[in-house]
C-alpha positions as CSV (number, residue, x, y, z in Angstrom):
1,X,-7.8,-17.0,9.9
2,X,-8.1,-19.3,12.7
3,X,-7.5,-18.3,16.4
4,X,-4.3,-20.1,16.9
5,X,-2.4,-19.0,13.8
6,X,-3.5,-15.4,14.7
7,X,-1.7,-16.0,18.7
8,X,0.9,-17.6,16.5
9,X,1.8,-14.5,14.2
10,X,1.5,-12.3,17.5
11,X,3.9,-14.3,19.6
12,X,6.5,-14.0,16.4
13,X,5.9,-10.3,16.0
14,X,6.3,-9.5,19.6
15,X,9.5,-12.0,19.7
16,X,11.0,-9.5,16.8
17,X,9.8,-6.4,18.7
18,X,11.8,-7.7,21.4
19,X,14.9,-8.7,19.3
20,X,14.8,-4.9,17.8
21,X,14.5,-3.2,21.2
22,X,17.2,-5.1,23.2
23,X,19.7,-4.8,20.3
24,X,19.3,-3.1,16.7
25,X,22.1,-3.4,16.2
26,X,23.2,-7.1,16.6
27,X,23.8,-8.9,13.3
28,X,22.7,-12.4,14.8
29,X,19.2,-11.3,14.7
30,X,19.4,-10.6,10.9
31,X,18.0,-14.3,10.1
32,X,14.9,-13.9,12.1
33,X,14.4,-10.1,10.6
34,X,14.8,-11.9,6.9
35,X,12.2,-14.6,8.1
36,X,9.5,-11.9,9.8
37,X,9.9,-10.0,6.5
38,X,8.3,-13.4,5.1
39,X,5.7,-13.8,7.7
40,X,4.9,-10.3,6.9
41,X,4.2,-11.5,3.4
42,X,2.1,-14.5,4.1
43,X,0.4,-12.9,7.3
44,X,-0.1,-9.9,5.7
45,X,1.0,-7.9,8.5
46,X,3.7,-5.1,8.5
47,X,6.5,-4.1,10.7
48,X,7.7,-0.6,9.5
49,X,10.3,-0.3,12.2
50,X,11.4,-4.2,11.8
51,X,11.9,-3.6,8.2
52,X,14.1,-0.9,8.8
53,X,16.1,-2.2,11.7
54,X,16.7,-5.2,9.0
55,X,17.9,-2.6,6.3
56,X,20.3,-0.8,9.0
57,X,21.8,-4.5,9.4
58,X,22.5,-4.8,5.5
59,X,24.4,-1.8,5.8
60,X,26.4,-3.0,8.2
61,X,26.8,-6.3,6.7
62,X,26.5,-5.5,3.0
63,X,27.5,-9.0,1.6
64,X,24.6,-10.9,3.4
65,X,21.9,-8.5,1.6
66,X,19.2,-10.6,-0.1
67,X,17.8,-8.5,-3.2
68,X,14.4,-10.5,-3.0
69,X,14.2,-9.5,0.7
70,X,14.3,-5.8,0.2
71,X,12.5,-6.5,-2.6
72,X,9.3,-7.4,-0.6
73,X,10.2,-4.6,2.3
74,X,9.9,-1.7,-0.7
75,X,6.3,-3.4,-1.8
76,X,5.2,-3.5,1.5
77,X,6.3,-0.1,2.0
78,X,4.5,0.8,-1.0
79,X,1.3,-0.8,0.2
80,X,1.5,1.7,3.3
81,X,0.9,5.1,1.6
82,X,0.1,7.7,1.9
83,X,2.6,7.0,4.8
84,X,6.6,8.0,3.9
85,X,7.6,4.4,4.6
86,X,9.0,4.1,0.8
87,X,11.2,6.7,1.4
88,X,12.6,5.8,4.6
89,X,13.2,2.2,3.6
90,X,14.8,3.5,0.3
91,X,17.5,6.0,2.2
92,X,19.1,3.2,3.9
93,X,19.3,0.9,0.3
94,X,22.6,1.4,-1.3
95,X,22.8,3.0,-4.6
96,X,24.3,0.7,-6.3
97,X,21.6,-2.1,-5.0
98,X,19.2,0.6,-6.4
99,X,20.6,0.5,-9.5
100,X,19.1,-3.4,-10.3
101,X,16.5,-3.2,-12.6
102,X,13.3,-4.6,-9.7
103,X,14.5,-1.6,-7.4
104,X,14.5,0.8,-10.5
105,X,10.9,-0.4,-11.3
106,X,10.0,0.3,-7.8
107,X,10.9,3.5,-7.6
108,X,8.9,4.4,-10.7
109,X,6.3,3.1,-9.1
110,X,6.3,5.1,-6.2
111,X,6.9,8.2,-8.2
112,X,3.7,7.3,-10.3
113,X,1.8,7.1,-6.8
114,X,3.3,10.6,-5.2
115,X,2.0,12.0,-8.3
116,X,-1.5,10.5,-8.4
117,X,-0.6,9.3,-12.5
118,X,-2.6,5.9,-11.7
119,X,-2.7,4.6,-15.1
120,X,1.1,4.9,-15.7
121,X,1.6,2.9,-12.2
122,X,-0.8,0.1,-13.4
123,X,0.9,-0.4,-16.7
124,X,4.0,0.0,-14.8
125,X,3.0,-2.4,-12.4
126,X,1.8,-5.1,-15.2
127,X,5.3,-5.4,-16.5
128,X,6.8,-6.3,-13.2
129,X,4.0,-8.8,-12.1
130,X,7.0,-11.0,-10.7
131,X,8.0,-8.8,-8.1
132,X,4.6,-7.1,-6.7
133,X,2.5,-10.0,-7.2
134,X,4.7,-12.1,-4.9
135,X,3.1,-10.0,-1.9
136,X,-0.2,-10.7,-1.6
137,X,-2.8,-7.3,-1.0
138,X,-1.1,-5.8,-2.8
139,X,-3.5,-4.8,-5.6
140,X,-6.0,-3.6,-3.0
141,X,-3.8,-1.8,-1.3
142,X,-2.8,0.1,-3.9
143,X,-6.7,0.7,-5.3
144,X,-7.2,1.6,-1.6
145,X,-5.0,4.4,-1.7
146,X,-6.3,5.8,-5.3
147,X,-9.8,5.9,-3.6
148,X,-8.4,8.0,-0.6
149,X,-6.6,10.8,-3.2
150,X,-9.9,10.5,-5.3
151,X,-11.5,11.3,-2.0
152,X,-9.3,14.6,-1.3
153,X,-9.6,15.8,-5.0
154,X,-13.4,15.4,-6.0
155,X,-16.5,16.1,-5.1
156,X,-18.0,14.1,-8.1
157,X,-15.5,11.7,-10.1
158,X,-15.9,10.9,-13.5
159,X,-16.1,6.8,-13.8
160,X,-13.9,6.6,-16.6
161,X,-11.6,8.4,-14.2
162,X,-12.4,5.8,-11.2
163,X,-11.7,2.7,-13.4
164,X,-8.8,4.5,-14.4
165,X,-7.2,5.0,-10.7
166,X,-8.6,1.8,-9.4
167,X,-7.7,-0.3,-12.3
168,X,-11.3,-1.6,-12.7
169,X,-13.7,-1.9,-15.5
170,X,-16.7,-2.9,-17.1
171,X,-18.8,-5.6,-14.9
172,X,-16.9,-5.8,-12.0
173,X,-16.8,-2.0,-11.9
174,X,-20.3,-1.5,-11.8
175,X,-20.5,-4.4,-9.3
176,X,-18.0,-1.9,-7.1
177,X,-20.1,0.8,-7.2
178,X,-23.4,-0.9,-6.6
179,X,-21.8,-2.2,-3.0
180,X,-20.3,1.5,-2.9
181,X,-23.8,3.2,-3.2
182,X,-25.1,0.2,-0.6
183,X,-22.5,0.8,2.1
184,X,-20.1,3.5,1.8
185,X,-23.1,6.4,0.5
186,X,-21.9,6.7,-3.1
187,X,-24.5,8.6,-5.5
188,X,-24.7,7.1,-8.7
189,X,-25.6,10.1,-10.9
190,X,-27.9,8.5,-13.9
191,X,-25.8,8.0,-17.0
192,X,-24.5,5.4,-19.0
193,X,-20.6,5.0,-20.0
194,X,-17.4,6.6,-19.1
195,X,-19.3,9.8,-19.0
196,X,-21.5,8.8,-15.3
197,X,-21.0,10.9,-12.4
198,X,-20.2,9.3,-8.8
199,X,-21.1,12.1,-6.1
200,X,-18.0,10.7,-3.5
201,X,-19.2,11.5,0.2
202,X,-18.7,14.9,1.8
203,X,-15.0,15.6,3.6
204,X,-13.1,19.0,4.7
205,X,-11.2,18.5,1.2
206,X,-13.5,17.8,-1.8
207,X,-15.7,20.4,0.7
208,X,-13.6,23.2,2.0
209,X,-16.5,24.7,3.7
210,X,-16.7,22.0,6.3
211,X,-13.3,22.2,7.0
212,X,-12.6,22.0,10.6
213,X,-10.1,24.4,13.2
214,X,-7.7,21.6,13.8
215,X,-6.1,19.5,10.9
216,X,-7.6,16.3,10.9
217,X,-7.2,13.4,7.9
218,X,-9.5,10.9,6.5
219,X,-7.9,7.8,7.3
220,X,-6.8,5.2,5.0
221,X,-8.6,2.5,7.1
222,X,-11.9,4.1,6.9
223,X,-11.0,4.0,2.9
224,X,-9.9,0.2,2.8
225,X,-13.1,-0.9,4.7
226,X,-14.8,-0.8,1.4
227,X,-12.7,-3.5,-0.9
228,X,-14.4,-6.9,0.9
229,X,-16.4,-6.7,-2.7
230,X,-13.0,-7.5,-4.5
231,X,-11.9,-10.4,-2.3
């Protein structure tokens, strides 16, 4: 990304910041909400609150909503867990908007990532290529988070349970772990098949011992760091 289109994307996000703070609640700003919601896409950048100030606009104006608009705000918001985002965007979307079938799907989808049941998202998620696909990242996004619950919940993973959550397999999975054992201290245990062992780093979680007095997290950018191999 050049350095231009980078001061251009910043000067159009802190045009909408400014938009939101002077008035939320204006519905002449709508328009350039809908448009940054787009720039999101392309950029891939997010605006949580933007998002959400455009949502609070729909409600107030229900007959200019556009379904493919809060379409891509509920992906993006998807993108952002383990943060609540989904659920905030989704208590301001009208039930009977959640009703249509892409906003039903979505849901689903969310549920399948609260509960950590990865292969139902990603079968889930094949049928409704259309609507996640349009917003690019979001596959790595998504294999980002796995890795940060697989992180909280083992100590060593199964890899047929890694390919399973991450929605990888055969060469390009062992291609992913040979970068992870390079740069993220992954221990391939030896072992051929589904059956290998991967020793995941040492955290307060998988190792309760180490816990520390004050509640800290393992954040999801340490976790994303480690998907340039996919690009």
């Amino acid at each position: 990304m050049g350095i231009e289109t980078q001061k251009q994307q910043s000067s159009v996000a802190e045009a909408v910041e400014q938009l939101v703070a002077v008035n939320p609640y204006n519905p002449d700003i709508l328009p350039d909400l809908e448009n940054y919601v787009n720039e999101q896409v392309s950029s891939q950048t997010y605006s949580l609150d933007a998002n959400l100030c455009l949502l609070r606009l729909y409600q107030f104006e229900p007959e200019r909503l556009s379904s493919q608009i809060v379409a891509r705000i509920l992906v993006k918001a998807l993108m952002a867990m383990p943060a609540p985002d989904f659920s905030l965007c989704l208590f301001l979307i009208p039930e009977r908007v959640q009703m249509e079938e892409q906003f039903k799907t979505l849901i689903v989808l969310s549920h399948y990532l609260e509960t950590a049941r990865f292969r139902q998202f990603w079968d889930e998620a094949a049928k409704s290529r259309h609507t996640v696909e349009a917003v690019p990242g979001f596959e790595h996004a998504i294999q980002a988070y796995a890795l940060h619950v697989l992180s909280l919940s083992y100590q060593k993973v199964p890899r047929s349970v890694l390919a399973e959550a991450i929605n990888i397999e055969g060469l390009s999975l062992d291609k992913f772990l040979e970068h992870q054992a390079t740069n993220s201290s992954w221990i391939l245990e030896k072992g051929q098949g589904r059956s290998q062992l991967i020793i995941l780093p040492q955290n307060e979680f998988n190792h309760p011992e180490l816990k520390k007095s004050t509640a800290d997290s393992i954040p999801l950018d340490h976790i994303t760091r480690i998907f340039p191999i996919l690009s």
